[in-house]
GUMIPA-870406 format. One line per field, with one value per residue (C-alpha): residue number from 1; z, x, y; residue in three letters. Coordinates in steps of 0.02 Angstrom, whole numbers. Each point is the difference from the previous one (the first is absolute). Example, Ala and Ser with C-alpha at 12.3 -4.5 7.8 and 13.67 -1.06 7.14 Angstrom:
BEGIN
nr <- 1 | 2
Z <- 390 | -33
X <- 615 | 69
Y <- -225 | 172
rest <- ala | ser
This chain:
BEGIN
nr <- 1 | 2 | 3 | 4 | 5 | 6 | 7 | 8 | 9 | 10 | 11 | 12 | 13 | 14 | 15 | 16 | 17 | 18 | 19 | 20 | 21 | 22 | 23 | 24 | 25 | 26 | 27 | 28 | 29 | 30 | 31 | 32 | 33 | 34 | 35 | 36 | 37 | 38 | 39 | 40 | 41 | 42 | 43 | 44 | 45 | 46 | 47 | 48 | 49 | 50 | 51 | 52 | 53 | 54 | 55 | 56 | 57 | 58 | 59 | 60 | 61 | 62 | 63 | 64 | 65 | 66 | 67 | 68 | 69 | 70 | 71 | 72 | 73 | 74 | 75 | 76 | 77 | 78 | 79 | 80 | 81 | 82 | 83 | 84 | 85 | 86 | 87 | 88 | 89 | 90 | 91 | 92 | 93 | 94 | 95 | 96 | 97 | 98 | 99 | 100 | 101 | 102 | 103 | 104 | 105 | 106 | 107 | 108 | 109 | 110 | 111 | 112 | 113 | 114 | 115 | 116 | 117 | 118 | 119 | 120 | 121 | 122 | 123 | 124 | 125 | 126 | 127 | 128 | 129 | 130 | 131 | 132 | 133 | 134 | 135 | 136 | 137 | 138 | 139 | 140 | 141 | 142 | 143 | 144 | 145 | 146 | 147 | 148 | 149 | 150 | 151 | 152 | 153 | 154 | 155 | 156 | 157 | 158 | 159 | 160 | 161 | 162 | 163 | 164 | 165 | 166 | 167 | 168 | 169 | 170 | 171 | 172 | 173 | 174 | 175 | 176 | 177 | 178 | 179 | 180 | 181 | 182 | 183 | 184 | 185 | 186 | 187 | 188 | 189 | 190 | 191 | 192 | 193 | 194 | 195 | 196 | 197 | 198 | 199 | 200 | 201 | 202 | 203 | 204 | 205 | 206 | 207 | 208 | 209 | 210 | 211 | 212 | 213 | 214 | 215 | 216 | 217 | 218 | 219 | 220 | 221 | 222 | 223 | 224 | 225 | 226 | 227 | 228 | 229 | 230 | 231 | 232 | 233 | 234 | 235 | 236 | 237 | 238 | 239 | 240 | 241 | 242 | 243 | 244 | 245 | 246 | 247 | 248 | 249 | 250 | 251 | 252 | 253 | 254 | 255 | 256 | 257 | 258 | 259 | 260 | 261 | 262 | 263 | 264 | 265 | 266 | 267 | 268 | 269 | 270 | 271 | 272 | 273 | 274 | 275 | 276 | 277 | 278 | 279 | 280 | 281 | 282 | 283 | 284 | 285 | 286 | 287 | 288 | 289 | 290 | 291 | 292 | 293 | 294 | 295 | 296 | 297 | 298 | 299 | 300 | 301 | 302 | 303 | 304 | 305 | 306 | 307 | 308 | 309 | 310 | 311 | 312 | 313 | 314 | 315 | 316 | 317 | 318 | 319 | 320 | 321 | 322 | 323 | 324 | 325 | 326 | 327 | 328 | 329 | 330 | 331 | 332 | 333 | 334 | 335 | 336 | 337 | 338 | 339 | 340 | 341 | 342 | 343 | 344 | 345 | 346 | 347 | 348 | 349 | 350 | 351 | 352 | 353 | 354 | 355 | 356 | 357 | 358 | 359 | 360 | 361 | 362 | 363 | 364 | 365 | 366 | 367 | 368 | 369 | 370 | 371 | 372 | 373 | 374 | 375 | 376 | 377 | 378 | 379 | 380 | 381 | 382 | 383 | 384 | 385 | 386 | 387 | 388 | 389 | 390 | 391 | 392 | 393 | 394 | 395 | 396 | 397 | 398 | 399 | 400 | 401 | 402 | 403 | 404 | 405 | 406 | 407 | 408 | 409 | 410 | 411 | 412 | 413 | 414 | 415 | 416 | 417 | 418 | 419 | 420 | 421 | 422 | 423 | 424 | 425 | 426 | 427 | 428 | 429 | 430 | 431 | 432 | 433 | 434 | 435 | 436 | 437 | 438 | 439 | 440 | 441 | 442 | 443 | 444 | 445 | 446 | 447 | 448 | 449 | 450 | 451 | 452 | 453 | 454 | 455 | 456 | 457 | 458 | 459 | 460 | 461 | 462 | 463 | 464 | 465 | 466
Z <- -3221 | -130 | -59 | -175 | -42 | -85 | -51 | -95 | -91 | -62 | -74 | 87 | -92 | -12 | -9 | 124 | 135 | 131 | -65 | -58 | 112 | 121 | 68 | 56 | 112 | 178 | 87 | 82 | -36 | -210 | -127 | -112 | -175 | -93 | -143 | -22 | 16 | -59 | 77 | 133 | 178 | 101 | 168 | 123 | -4 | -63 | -6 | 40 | -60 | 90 | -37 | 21 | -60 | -192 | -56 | 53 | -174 | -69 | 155 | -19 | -185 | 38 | 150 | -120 | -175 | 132 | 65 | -177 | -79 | 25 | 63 | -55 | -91 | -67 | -83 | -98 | -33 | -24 | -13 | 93 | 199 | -10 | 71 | 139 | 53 | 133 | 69 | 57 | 95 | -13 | 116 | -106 | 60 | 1 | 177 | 80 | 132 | -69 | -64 | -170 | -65 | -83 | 44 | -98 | 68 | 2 | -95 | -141 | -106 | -165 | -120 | -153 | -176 | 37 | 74 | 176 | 95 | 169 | 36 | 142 | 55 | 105 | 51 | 79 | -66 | -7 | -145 | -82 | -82 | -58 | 129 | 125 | -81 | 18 | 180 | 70 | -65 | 92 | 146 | -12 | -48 | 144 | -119 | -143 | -134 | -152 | -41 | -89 | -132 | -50 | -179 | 110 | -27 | 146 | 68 | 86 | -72 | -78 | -154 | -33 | -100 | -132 | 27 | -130 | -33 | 149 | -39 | -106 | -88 | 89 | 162 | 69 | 178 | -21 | 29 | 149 | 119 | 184 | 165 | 127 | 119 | 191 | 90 | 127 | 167 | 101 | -117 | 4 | -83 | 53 | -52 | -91 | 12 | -49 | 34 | -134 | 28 | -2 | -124 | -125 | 71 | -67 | -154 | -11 | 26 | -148 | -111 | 52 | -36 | -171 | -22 | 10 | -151 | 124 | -70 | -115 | 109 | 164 | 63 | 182 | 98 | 164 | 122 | 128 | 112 | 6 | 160 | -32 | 174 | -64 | -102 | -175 | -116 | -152 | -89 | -2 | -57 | -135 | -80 | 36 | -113 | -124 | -17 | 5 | -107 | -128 | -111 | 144 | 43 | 172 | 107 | 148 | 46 | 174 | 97 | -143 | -77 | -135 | -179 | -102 | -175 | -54 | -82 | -15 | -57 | -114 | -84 | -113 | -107 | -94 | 40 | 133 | 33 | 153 | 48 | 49 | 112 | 45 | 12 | 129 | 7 | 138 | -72 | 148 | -80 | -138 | 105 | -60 | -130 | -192 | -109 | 5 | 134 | -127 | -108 | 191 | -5 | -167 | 18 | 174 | -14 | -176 | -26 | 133 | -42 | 165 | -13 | -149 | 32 | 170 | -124 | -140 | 139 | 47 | -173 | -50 | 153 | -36 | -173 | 32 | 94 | -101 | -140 | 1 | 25 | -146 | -182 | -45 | 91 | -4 | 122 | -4 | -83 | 98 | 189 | 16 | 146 | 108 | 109 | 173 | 141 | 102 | -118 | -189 | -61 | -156 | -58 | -139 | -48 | -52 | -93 | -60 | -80 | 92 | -42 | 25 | 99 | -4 | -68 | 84 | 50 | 179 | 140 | 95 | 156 | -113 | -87 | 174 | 56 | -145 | 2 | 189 | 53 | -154 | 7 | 39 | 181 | 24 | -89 | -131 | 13 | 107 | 99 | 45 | 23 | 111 | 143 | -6 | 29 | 145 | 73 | -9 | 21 | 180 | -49 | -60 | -146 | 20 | -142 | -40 | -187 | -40 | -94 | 30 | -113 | -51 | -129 | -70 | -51 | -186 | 36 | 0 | 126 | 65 | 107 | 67 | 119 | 159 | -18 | 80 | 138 | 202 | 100 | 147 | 141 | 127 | 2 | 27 | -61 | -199 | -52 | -172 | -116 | -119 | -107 | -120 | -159 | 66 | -154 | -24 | 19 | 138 | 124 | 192 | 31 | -169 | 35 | 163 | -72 | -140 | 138 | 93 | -156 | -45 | 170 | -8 | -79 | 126 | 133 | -96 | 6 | 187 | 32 | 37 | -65 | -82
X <- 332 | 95 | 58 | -52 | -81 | -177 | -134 | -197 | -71 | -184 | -119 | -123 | -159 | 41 | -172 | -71 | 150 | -103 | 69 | 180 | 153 | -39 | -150 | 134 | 74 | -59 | 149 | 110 | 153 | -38 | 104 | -48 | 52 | -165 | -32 | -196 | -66 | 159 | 153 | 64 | -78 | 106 | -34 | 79 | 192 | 103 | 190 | 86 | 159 | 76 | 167 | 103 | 133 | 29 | -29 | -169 | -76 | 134 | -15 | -179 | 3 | 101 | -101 | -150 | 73 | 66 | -154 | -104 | 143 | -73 | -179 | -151 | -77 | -208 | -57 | -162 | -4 | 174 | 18 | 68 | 1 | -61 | 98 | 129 | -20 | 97 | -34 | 129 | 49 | 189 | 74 | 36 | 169 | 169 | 27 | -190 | -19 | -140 | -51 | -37 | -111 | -66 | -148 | -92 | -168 | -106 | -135 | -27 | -131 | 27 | -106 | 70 | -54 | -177 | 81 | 4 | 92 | 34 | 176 | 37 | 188 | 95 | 161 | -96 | -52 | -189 | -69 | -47 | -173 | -146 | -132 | 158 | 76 | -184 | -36 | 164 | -29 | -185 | 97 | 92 | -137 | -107 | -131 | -80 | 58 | 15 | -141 | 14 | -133 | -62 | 120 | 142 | -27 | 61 | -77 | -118 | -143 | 83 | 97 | 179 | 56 | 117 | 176 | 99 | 177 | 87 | 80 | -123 | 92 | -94 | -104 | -141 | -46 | -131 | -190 | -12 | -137 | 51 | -86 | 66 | 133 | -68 | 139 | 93 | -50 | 143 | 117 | 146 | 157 | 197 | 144 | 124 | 179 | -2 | -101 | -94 | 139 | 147 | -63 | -18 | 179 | 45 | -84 | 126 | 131 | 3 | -73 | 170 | 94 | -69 | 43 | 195 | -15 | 30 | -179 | -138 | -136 | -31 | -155 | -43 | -100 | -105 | -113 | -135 | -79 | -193 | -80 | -157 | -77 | -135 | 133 | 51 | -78 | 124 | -128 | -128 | 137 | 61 | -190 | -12 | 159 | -50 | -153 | 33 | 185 | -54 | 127 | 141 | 73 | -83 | 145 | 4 | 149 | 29 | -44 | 33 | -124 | -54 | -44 | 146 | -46 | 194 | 48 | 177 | -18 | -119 | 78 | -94 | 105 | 129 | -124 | 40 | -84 | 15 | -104 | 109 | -93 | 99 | -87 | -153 | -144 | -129 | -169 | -74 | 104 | -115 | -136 | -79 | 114 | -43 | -42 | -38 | 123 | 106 | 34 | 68 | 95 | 73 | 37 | 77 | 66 | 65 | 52 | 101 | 185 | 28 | -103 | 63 | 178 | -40 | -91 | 116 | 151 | -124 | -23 | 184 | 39 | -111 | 49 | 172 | 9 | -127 | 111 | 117 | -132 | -94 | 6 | -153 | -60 | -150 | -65 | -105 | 57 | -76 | -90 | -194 | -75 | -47 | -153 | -40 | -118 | 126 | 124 | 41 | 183 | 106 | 11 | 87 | 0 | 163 | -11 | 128 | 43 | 143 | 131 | 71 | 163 | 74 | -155 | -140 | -78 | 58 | -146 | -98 | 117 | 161 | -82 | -53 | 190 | 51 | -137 | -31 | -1 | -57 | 34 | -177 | -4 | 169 | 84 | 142 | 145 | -50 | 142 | 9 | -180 | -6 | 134 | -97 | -159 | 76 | 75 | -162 | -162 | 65 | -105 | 3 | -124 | -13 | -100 | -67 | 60 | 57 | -59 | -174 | -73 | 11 | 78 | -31 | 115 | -26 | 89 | -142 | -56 | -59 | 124 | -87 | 113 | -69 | -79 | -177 | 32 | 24 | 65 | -121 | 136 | -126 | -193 | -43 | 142 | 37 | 171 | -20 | 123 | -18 | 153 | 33 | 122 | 95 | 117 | 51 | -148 | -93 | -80 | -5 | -194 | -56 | 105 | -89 | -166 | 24 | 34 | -167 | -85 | 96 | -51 | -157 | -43 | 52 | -78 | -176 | 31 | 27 | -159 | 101 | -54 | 138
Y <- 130 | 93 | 146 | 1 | 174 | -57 | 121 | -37 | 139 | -27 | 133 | 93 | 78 | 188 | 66 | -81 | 101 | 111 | 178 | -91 | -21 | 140 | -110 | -135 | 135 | -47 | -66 | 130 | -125 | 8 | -6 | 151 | 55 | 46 | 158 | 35 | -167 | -103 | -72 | -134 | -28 | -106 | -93 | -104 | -29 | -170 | 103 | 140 | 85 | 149 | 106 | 170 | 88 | 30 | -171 | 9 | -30 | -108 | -150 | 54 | -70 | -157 | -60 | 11 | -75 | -139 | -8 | -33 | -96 | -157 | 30 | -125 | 140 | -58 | 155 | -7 | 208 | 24 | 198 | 138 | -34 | -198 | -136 | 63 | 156 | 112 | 166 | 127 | 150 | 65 | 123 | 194 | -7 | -132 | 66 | -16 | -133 | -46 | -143 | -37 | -157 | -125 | -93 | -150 | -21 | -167 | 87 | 121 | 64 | 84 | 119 | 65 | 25 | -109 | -130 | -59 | -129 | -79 | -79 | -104 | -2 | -134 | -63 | -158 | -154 | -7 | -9 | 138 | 23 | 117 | -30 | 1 | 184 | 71 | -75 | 77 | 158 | 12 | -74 | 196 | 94 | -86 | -29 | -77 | 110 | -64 | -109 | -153 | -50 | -167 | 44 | 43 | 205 | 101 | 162 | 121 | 106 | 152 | 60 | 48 | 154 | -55 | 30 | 139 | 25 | 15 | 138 | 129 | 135 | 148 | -82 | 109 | 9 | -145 | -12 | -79 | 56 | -20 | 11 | 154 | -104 | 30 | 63 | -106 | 69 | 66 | -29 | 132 | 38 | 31 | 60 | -127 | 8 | 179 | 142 | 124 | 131 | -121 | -87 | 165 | 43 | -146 | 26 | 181 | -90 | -120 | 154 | 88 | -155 | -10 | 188 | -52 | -126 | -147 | -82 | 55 | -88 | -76 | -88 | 20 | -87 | 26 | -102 | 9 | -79 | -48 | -95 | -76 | -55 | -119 | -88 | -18 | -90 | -37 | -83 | 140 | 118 | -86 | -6 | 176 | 52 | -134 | 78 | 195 | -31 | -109 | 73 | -64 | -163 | -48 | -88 | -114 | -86 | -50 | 163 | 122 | 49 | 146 | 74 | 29 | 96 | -51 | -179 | 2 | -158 | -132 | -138 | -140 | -110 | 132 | 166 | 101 | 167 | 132 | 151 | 133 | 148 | 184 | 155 | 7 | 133 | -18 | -18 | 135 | 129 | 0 | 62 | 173 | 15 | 43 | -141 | -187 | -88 | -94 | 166 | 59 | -147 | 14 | 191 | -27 | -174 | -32 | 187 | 14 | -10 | -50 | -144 | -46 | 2 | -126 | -119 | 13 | -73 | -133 | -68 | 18 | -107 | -139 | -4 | 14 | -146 | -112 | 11 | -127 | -124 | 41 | -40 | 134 | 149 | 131 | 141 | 153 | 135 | 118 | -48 | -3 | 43 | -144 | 41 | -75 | 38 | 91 | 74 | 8 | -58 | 21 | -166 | -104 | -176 | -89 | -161 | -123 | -163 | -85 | -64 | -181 | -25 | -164 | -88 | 89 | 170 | 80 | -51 | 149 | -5 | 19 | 120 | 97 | -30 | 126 | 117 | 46 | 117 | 135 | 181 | 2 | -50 | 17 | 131 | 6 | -16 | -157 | -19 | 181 | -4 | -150 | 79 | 159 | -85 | -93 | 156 | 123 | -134 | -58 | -148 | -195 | 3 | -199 | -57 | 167 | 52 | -164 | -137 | -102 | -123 | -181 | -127 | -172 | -140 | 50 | 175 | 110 | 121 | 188 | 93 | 179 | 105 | -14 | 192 | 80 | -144 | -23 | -141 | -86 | 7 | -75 | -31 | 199 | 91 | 19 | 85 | 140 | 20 | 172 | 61 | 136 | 36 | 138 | 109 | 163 | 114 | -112 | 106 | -92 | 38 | -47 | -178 | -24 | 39 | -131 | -146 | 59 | -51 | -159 | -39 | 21 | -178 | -96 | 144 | -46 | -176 | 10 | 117 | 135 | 165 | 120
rest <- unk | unk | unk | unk | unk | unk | unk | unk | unk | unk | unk | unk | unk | unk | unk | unk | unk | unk | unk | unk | unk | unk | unk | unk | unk | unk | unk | unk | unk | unk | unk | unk | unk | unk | unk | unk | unk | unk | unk | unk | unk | unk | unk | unk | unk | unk | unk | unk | unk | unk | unk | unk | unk | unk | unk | unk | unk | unk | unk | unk | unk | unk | unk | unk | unk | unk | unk | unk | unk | unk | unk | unk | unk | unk | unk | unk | unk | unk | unk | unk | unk | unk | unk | unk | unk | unk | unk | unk | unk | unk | unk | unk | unk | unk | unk | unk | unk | unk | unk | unk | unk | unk | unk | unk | unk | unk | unk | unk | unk | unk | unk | unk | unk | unk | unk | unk | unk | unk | unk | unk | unk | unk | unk | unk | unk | unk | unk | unk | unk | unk | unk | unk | unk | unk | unk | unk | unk | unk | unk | unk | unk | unk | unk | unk | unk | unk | unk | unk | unk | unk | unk | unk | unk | unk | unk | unk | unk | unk | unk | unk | unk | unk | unk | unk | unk | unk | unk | unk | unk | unk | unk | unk | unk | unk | unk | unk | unk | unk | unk | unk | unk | unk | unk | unk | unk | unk | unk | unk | unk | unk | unk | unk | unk | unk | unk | unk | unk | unk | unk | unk | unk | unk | unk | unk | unk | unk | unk | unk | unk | unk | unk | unk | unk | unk | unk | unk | unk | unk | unk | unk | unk | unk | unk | unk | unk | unk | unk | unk | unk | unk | unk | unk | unk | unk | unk | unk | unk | unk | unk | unk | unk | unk | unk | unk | unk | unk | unk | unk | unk | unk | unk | unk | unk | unk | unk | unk | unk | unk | unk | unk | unk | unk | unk | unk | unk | unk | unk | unk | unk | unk | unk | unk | unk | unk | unk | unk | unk | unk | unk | unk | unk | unk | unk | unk | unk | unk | unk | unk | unk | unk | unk | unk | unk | unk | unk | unk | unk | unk | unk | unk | unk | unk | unk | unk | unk | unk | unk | unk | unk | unk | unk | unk | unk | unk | unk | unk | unk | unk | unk | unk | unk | unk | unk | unk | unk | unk | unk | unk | unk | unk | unk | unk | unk | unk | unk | unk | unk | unk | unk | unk | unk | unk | unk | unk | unk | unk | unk | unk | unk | unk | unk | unk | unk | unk | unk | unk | unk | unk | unk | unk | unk | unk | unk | unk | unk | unk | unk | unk | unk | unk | unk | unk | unk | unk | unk | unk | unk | unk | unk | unk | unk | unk | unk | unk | unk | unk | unk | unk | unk | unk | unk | unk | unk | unk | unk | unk | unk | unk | unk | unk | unk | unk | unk | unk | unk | unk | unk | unk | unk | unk | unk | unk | unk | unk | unk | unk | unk | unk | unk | unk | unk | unk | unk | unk | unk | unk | unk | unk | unk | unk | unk | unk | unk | unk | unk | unk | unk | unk | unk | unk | unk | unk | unk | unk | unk | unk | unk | unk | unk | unk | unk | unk | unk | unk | unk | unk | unk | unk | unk | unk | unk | unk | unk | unk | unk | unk
């Protein structure tokens, strides 16, 4: 045996894939980072790194370039998320007991731009080889899917929608038709750590310290509780948000799972670009009013000084701390509207060319390590932000609002925040997470209505009506 970190990647037909990556979702313990019908699917489990504290990112980042350093790397695709691969989860906060990780799975299929791939990862000695990549990975799926032909073509008997820029200047809410979702019988819901009333106490509480010039905004969260007596099925729920939030990045990573709308971070080669989300409007307020439902949204949303000032902290933070790691930098000038199923957001997009330190560009995870957490689901000033959180939220947030993605050996990667998610604490019960920018102005009820409908995702996903 030995230790030597070896990975094949061979390509896959594209159009042949059975609705894209969201097809390969069938195994509760997947490895999920798709966007319509692109991204990474991972499955099985060859390594595993784990860390606390406020190193998390940076041991995080060695482990991994350690890792890679001198893998057997056979890569006949070579882009974005081929070769080795690792998915992630990391903790909100530097004092969470939980966890954060890294896990490299055996297997991995990719669709992006067209192409597709399979890559088989090891740190045994067998030989590595096509037939052997493409056997292991029906081995997971528990059946023959992907279909060799006498020419060596892969694939099934339906199309795959082209991929487009991954991050679109002004994304609609998507065309996807989907099915009502039966509702899970007997399921029921519980109060988290705080109740409705403590919880918009709370939500006072930081308005009145942001009243004495201690912070301009705070981000707090809340949780509940959903029990699903005929079990959860992750699998089902993460093709349920990848279908109804095509727009979002559809997440499983070891329990957590969710639909975040917010990328704080894509890196390939020297580009790195973010999605940056503050200001929320509940698409059900739109009912019965005058006009079409986005000119609602645009009178409400985008007119609303309120609104504006929350988003306006959000994007100064990101940028802010991008900055010294970039050479080159561009955002909106003004947020569009980003419309989803559930809610519409101000949204703007951030991109940048980055800089090289020392002979070469920062990786994701030290990029992460100066960016987490944004005013946006944290609050600004951070540190002030962070011990108020802590004091009012009576909570852990784990993984909720932190980062979830992947990387490769070449740098790249997608890092959401963890956002629109739950964790599976145990085959029947699921854990929410819902939070809310809270500034001067921010009106308790209105704060708790607004995490009812960032709820309601997941709620769907489970079959549970809200």
């Amino acid at each position: 045996m030995t230790s030597t970190f070896r990975t094949l990647t061979v390509p896959l037909d594209a159009e042949t894939f059975p609705g894209g990556l969201p097809s390969f979702l069938v195994r509760d313990d997947v490895l999920c980072w798709t966007r319509r019908e692109a991204g990474l699917v991972g499955f099985g489990e060859i390594a595993r790194f784990t860390a606390t504290g406020p190193e998390r990112f940076l041991e995080a980042d060695i482990w991994w370039r350690h890792l890679v350093l001198e893998a057997d790397i056979e890569d006949a695709v070579d882009c974005p998320g081929t070769g080795p691969v690792a998915f992630g989860s990391f903790a909100f906060s530097k004092v969470s007991a939980h966890e954060s990780r890294l896990l490299v799975p055996e297997i991995v299929v990719g669709l992006r731009d067209g192409q597709a791939w399979l890559t088989q990862l090891t740190l045994d000695d067998g030989e590595l080889t096509e037939a052997g990549a493409r056997a292991a990975l029906d081995r997971w799926l528990g059946t023959t899917s992907v279909n060799t032909g006498t020419d060596g073509s892969t694939g099934a008997n339906t199309d795959c929608a082209e991929v487009d820029d991954p991050l679109p200047g002004a994304a609609q809410a998507g065309g996807a038709v989907v099915r009502p979702l039966p509702l899970a019988a007997g399921a029921t819901l519980h109060t988290g750590s705080l109740s409705e009333e403590d919880w918009m106490a709370a939500v006072a509480a930081g308005v009145e310290e942001i009243r004495t010039g201690a912070l301009e905004k705070l981000v707090l969260a809340r949780d509940v509780v959903a029990t699903v007596p005929t079990g959860v099925n992750a699998a089902a729920v993460l093709r349920e948000l990848s279908a109804r939030y095509r727009e979002c990045w559809t997440y499983g990573v070891d329990g957590l799972v969710g639909a975040t709308p917010e990328m704080l971070i894509q890196v390939e080669g020297r580009t790195a670009q973010a999605r940056v989300l503050a200001g929320t409007l509940d698409r059900r307020d739109a009912d019965g009013k005058a006009g079409s439902p986005m000119e609602f949204a645009e009178r409400v949303l985008a007119g609303s000084e309120k609104q504006r000032h929350e988003h306006d902290i959000a994007i100064q933070s990101l940028t802010t701390q991008l900055a010294p790691f970039s050479e080159a930098m561009n955002a909106h000038s003004e947020p569009f509207i980003l419309e989803l199923p559930n809610v519409w957001h101000l949204a703007s997009d951030v991109k940048a060319e980055l800089a090289e330190v020392e002979g070469h560009v920062p990786t994701c995870l030290a990029l992460i390590n100066a960016l987490h957490p944004t005013a946006a689901v944290c609050g600004t000033p951070t540190t002030v932000a962070g011990a108020l959180i802590r004091k009012l939220e009576h909570l852990d947030r784990g993984p909720y609002a932190g980062p979830v993605g992947w990387l490769d050996a070449a740098g790249n990667g997608e890092w959401g925040i963890a956002l629109r998610g739950a964790v599976i604490e145990s085959p029947q019960t699921v854990r929410l997470y819902a939070g809310c920018g809270v500034v001067d102005g921010s009106v308790p009820e209105t704060e708790l209505a607004e995490t009812w409908a960032k709820f309601r995702p997941m709620l769907e996903s489970l079959g549970i009506s809200s």
